[in-house]
C-alpha positions in Angstrom: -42.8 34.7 -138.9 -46.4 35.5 -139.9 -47.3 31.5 -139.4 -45.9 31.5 -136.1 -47.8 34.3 -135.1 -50.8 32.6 -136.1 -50.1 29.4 -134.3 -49.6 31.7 -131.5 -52.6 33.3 -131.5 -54.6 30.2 -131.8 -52.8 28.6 -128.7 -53.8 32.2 -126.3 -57.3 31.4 -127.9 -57.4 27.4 -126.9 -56.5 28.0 -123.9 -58.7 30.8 -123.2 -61.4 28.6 -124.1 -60.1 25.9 -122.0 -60.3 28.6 -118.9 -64.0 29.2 -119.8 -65.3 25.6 -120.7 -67.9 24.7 -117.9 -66.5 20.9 -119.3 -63.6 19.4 -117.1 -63.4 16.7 -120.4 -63.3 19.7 -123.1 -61.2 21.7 -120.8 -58.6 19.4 -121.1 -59.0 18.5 -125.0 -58.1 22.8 -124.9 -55.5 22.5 -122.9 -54.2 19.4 -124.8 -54.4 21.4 -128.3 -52.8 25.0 -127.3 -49.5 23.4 -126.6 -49.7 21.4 -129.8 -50.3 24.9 -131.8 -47.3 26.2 -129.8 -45.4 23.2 -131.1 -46.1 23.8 -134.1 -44.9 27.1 -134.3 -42.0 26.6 -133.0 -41.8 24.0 -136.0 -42.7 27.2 -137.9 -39.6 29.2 -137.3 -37.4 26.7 -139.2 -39.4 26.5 -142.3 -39.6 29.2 -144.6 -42.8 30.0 -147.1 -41.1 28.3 -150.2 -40.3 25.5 -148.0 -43.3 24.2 -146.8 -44.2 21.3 -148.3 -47.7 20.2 -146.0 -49.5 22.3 -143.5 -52.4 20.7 -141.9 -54.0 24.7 -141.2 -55.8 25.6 -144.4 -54.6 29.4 -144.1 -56.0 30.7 -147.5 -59.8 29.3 -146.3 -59.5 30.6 -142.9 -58.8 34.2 -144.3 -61.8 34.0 -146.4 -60.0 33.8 -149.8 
């Protein structure tokens, strides 16, 4: 559940960026990634912590570890 969470909250924050890019090109490449994070939480749900063999989110480095 915590990893969905977190592919959660990096979708709300594409696509808030996508709402704020001045960019109609990087506006899209936002709105193109958030639904890939969703994706991929919804991936999340089925795989359990012991399970996971590859994630492509380096968790441990983005937590300052």
């Amino acid at each position: 559940m915590k990893r969905e969470k977190e592919y959660r909250q990096l979708t709300d924050g594409a696509l808030k960026r996508a709402s704020k890019e001045q960019s109609a090109l990087m506006e899209a490449q936002w709105e193109i990634l958030g639904p890939r994070y969703t994706k991929l939480a919804e991936q999340s749900k089925k795989v359990d912590e012991k399970t996971a063999i590859y994630d492509p989110i380096p968790w441990e480095r983005m937590r300052g570890r």
